[in-house]
C-alpha positions as CSV (number, residue, x, y, z in Angstrom):
1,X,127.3,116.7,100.4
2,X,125.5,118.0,97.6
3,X,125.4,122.2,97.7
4,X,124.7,123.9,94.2
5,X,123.1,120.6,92.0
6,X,120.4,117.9,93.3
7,X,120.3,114.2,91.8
8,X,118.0,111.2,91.3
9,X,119.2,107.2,90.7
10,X,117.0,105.6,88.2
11,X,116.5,101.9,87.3
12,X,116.3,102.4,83.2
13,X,115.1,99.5,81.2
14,X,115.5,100.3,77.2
15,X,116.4,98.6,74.0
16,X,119.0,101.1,72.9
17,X,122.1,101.7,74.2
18,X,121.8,102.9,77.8
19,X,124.2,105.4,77.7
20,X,122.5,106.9,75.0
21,X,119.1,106.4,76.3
22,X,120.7,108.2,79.2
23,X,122.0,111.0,77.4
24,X,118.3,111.7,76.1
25,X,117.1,111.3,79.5
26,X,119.4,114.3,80.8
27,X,118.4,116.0,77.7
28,X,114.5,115.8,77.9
29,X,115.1,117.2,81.9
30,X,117.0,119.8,81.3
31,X,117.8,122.0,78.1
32,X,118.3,120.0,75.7
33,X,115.1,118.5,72.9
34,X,115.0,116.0,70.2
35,X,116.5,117.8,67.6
36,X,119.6,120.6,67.8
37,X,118.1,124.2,67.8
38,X,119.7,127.4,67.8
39,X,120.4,128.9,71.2
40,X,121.3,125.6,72.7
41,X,124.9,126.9,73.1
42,X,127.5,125.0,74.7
43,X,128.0,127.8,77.6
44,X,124.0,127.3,78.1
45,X,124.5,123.6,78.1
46,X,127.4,123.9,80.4
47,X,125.4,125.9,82.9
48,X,122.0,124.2,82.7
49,X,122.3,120.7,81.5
50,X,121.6,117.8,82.9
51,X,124.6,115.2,83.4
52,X,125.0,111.6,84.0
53,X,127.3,111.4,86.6
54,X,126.7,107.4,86.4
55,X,126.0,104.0,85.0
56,X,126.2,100.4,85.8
57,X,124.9,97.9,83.8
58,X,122.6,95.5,85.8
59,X,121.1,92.9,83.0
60,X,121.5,92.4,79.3
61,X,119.7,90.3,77.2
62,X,116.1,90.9,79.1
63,X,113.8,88.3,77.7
64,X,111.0,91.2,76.1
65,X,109.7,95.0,77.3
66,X,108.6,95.9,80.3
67,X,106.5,98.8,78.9
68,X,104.3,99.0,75.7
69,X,105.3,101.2,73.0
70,X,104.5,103.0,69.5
71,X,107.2,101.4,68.4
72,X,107.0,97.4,67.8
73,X,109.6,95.4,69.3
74,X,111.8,93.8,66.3
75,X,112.7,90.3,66.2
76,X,115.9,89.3,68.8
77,X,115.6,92.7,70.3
78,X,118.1,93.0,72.8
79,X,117.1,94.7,76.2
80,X,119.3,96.1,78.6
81,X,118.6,97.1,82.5
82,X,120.5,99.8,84.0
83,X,121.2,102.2,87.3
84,X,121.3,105.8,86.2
85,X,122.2,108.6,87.9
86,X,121.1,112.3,86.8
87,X,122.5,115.8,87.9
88,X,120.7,119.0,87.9
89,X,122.1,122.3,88.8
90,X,120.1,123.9,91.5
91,X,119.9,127.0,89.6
92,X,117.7,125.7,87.0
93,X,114.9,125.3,89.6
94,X,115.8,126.8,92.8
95,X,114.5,124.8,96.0
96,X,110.8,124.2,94.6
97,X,109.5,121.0,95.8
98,X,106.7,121.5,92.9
99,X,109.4,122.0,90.2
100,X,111.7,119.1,91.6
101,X,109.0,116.7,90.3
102,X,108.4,118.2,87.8
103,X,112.4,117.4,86.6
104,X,113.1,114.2,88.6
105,X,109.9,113.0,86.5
106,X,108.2,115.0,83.8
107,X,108.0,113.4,80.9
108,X,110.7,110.7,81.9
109,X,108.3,107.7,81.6
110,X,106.6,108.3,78.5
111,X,110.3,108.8,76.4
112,X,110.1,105.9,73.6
113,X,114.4,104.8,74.7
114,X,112.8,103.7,78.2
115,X,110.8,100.3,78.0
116,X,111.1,100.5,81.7
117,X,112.0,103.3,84.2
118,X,111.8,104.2,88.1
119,X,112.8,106.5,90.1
120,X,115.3,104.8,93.4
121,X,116.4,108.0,95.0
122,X,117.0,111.3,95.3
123,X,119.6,113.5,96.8
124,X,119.1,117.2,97.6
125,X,120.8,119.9,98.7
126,X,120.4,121.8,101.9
127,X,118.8,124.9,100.1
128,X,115.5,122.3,100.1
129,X,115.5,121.9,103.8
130,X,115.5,125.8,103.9
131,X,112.1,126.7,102.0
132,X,110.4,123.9,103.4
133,X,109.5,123.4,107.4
134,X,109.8,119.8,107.2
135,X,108.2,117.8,109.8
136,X,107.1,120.3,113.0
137,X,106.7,117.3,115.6
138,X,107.7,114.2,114.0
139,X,108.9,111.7,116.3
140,X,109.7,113.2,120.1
141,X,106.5,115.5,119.6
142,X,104.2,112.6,118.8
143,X,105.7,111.1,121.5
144,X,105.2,114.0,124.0
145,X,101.3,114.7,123.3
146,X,100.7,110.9,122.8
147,X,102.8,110.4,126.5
148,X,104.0,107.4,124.9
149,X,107.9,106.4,125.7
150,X,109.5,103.0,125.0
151,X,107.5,101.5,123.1
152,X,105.4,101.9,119.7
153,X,102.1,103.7,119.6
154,X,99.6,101.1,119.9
155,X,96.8,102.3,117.2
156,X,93.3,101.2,115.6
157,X,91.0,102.7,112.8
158,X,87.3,103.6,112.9
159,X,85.4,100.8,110.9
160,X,83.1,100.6,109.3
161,X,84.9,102.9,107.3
162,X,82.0,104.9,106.2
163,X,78.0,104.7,107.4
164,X,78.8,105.6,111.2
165,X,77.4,109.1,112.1
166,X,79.2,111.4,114.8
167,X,77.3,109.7,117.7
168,X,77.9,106.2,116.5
169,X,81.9,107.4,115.7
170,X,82.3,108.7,119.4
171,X,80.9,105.9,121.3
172,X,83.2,103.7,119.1
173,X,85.7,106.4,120.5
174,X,84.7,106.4,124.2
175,X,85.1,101.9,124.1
176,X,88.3,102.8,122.7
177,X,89.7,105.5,124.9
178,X,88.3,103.0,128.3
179,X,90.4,100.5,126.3
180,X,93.8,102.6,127.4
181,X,94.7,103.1,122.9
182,X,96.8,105.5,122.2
183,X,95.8,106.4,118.8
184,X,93.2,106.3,116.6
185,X,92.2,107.7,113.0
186,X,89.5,108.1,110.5
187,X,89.8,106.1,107.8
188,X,90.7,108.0,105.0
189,X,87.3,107.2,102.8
190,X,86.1,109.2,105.9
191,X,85.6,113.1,104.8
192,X,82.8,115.5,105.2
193,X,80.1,113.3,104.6
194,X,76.2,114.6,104.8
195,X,76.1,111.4,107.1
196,X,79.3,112.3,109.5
197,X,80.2,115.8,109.0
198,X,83.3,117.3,109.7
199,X,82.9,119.3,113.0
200,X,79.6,117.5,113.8
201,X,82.3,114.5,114.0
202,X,85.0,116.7,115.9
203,X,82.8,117.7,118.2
204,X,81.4,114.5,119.3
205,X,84.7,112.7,119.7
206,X,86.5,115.3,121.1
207,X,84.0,115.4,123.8
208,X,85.0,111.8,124.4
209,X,88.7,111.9,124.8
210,X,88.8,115.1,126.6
211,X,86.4,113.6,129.4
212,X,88.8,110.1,129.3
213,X,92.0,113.1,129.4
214,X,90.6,114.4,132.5
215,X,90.4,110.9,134.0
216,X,93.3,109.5,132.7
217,X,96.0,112.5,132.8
218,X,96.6,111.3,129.3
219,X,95.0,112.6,125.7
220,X,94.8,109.5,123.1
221,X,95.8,111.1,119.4
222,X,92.6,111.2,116.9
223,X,93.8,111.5,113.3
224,X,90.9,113.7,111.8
225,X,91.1,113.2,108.3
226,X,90.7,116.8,106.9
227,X,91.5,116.0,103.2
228,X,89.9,118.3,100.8
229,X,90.7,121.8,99.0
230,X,93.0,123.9,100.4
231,X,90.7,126.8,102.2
232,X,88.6,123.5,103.5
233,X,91.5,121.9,105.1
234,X,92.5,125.2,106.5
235,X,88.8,125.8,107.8
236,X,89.2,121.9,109.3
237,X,92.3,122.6,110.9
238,X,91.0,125.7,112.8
239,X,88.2,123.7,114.2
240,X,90.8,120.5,115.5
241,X,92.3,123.4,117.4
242,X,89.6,124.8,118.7
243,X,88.3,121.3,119.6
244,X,91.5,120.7,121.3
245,X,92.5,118.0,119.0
246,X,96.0,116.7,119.1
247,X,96.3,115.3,115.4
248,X,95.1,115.4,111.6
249,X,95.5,113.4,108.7
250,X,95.8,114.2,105.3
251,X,95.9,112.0,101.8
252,X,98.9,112.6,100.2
253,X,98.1,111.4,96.6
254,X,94.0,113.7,97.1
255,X,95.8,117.0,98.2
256,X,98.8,117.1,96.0
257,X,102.2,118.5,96.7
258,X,100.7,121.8,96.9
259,X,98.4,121.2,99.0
260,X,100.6,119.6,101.5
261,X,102.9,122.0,101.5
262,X,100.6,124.8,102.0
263,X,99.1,122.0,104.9
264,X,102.7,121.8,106.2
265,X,103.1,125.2,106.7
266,X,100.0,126.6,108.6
267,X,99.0,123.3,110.7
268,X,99.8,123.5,114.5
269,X,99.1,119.9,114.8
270,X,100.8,116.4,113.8
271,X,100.0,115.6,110.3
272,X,99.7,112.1,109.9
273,X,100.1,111.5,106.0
274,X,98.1,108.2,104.3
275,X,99.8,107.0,101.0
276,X,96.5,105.8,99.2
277,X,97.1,105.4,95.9
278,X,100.8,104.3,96.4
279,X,100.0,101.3,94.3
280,X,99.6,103.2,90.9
281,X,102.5,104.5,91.6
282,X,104.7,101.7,92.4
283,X,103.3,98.5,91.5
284,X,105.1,97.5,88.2
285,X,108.8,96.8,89.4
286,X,109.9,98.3,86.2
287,X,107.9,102.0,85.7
288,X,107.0,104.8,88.8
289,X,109.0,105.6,92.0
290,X,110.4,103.6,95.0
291,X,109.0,104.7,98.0
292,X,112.7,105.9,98.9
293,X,112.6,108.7,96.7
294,X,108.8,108.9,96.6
295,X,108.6,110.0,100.6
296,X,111.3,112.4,101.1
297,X,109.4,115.0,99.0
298,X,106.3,114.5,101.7
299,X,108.8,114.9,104.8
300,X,109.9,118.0,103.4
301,X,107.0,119.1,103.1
302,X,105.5,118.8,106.7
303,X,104.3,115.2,106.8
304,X,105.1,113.8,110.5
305,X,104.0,110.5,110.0
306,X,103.7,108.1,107.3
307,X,102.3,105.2,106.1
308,X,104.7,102.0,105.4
309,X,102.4,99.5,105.0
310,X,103.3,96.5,107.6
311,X,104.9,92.6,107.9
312,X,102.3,89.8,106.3
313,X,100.1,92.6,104.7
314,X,97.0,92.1,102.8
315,X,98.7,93.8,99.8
316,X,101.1,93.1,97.1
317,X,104.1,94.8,98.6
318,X,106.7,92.2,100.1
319,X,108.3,92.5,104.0
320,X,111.8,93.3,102.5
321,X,110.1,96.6,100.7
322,X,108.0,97.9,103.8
323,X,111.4,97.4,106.0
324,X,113.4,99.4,103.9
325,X,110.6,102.0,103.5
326,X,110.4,102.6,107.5
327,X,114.2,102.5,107.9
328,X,114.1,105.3,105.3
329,X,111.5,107.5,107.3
330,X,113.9,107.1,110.2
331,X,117.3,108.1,108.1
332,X,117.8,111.6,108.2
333,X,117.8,113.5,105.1
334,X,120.1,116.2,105.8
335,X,122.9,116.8,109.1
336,X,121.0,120.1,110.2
337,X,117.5,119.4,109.6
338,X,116.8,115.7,110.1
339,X,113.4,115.4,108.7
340,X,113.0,112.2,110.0
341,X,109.3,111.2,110.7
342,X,107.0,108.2,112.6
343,X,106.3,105.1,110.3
344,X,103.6,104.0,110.3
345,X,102.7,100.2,109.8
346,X,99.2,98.7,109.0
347,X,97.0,96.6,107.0
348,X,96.2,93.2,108.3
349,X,98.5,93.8,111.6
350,X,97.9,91.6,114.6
351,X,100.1,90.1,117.6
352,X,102.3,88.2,115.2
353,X,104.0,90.9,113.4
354,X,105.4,92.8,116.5
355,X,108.7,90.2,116.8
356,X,109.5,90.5,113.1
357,X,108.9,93.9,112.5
358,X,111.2,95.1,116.0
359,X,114.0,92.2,114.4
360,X,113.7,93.7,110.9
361,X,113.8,97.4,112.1
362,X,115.9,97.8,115.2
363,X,113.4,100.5,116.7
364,X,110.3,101.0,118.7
365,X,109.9,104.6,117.2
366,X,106.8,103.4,115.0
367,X,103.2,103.3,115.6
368,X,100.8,100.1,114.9
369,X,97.7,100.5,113.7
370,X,95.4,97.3,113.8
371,X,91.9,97.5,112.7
372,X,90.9,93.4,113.0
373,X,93.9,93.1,115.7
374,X,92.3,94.7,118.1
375,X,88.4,95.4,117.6
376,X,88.4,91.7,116.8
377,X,90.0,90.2,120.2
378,X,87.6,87.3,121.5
379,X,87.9,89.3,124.8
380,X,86.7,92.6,123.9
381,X,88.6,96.3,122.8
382,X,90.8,96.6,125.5
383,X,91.9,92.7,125.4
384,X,92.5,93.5,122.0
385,X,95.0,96.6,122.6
386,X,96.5,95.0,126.2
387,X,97.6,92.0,123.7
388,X,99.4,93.9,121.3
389,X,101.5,95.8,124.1
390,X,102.1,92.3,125.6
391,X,103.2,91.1,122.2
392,X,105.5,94.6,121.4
393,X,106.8,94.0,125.5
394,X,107.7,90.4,124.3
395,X,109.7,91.6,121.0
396,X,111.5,94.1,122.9
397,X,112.8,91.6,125.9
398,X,113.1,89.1,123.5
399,X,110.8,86.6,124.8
400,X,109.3,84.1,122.2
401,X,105.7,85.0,122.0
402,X,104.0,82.0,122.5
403,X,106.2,81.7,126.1
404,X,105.0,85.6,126.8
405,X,101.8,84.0,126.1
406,X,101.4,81.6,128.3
407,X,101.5,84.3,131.6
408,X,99.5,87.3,129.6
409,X,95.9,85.4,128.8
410,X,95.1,88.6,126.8
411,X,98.1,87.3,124.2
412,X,97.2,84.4,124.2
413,X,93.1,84.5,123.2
414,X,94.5,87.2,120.4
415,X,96.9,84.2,118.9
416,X,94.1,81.5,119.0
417,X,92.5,83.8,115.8
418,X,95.5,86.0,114.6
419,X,96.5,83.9,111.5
């Protein structure tokens, strides 16, 4: 268990030697520069430098650079791949979130001795889970305002994503509440439109689910996406409680670490956090973060739930890589502050993912959101959501889905289109 120093694991690609392209990586984070300067002591490198505490040699001899450079690539260059691990003391930072990135990144990927470099991982010590309030519900209080137990949260999206105006939004709402979902969100293009304002928005929907609460004994979650500057979102906020909202959502990559922080620690409801814009961040295998390291600065933070993409999606991400990104939201980060929040799986999701995504994860504690997969059912809304509870029943007993199918009629119209 780390106490006093915090480190990341890096996948280096350079055409230098990598423990020398490792050494100027600790020495670019930490106190060291390009050239020997007076001051740089050897007691102020013993307290504040950076170390590599390891490296493993993964690939030599790789066939050209990753990443373009200043510097043209001489003939027979010879390219090496490489696991780093960094180690900062804690003292040159203190637990700031802000300042974390700013070392675990910085100017990392623009250093000429890395033709290739991401960030795998970081560790942290339990001074971070200290400063920062870390998820307020995640899991077990999702669960207790959704009144969902067992099983996943079955979930859908308002589409069109933009162009519907608060009345249009709530009667979608009102079909989708009748249909028995248990959660539903803006999309995150959706804002404070002149077309759909904010509280014009809350007001109307909030209407909805609180007459289908009554009726029901059961509130369905509305993700209100209150992305924006910081005294807007804290405005928002103040008007999901007073609407008696259950949920909010925020863009991670629009609000900034600051601003989810600052979210984190004045919200009274769920935050559901939306990656868009992970792609810039992670596409090239070879430069950016893995969404390992990338999410545990968002839990800290106050982020609840978070996006995963799903199984099959209509992005470039592969199944392997959105498995190992929901098992991570569901590993604990530290023994006495957990941190561990809801996954959340979409894009593209229909009846057929539910079996691979349970086998690959292990866990119902997720929630589905299917746009197409349910406002799409042959049947109607609520055929649409009945059929993916059949299908999640299925994965969880074990049944073969097209045997569940043949008894739930619902199922089986939803796998007739569901490619």
């Amino acid at each position: 268990m780390l106490t006093d120093r915090f480190e990341a694991d890096y996948l280096l690609e350079t055409p230098i030697d990598p423990a020398r392209a490792a050494e100027t990586m600790a020495g670019e984070q930490s106190s060291g520069t390009f050239v020997a300067i007076p001051g740089e002591t050897p007691e102020l490198k013993s307290r504040a430098a950076a170390r590599v505490v390891a490296l493993d040699i993964l690939e030599r001899d790789v066939p050209g650079r990753s990443l373009p450079s200043n510097v043209p690539s001489p003939p027979h260059e010879r390219i090496t791949r490489a696991r780093v691990t960094l180690s900062w003391p804690l003292a040159n930072i203190g637990p700031s979130l802000p300042n974390l990135l700013a070392t675990v990144a910085g100017n990392l990927f623009e250093l000429k001795s890395a033709s290739g470099l991401r960030i795998l991982d970081i560790r942290l010590p339990a001074a971070f889970a200290a400063a920062y309030p870390g998820p307020r519900f995640g899991i077990a209080g999702t669960r207790r305002l959704a009144g969902v137990e067992g099983r996943p949260l079955i979930g859908t999206i308002i589409k069109p994503s933009v162009g519907l105006g608060p009345a249009a939004t709530a009667a979608l709402v009102d079909e989708l509440c009748g249909a028995g979902i248990d959660f539903i969100k803006d999309d995150e293009l959706q804002s404070d439109g002149p077309a759909c304002p904010f509280d014009q928005r809350v007001a109307a929907v909030m209407a909805v689910i609180e007459r289908h609460a009554d009726r029901t004994g059961r509130k369905p979650m509305f993700a209100f996406n209150l992305t924006g500057d910081l005294d807007q979102m804290r405005r928002r906020h103040d008007t999901l409680l007073a609407h008696g909202a259950t949920c909010l959502m925020a863009s991670l990559n629009s609000v900034g670490l600051v601003g989810m922080i600052e979210l984190g620690r004045f919200a009274q409801l769920p935050i559901h956090a939306h990656r868009n814009g992970w792609g810039y961040l992670s596409r090239h295998p070879m430069l950016g973060w893995s969404y390992v390291a990338w999410q545990k600065l968002w839990r800290l933070a106050g982020a609840d739930h978070m996006h995963v993409n799903g199984l099959s999606n209509k992005f470039s991400e592969t199944d392997d890589s959105v498995i190992a990104s929901a098992r991570e939201c569901l590993t604990p980060m530290f023994a006495d502050k957990p941190c561990t929040v809801m996954p959340v799986f979409s894009s593209g999701q229909t009846v057929r993912q539910a079996h691979g995504t349970y086998a690959a994860l292990g866990s119902t504690d997720l929630l589905m959101t299917a746009g197409g997969g349910v406002m799409a059912h042959p049947d109607g809304v609520a055929a649409g959501v009945r059929s993916l509870r059949e299908a999640w029943a299925a994965a969880i007993a074990g049944i073969p889905l097209a045997e569940h199918a043949r008894t739930h009629p619902e199922l089986g119209r939803a796998l007739e289109i569901a490619a």
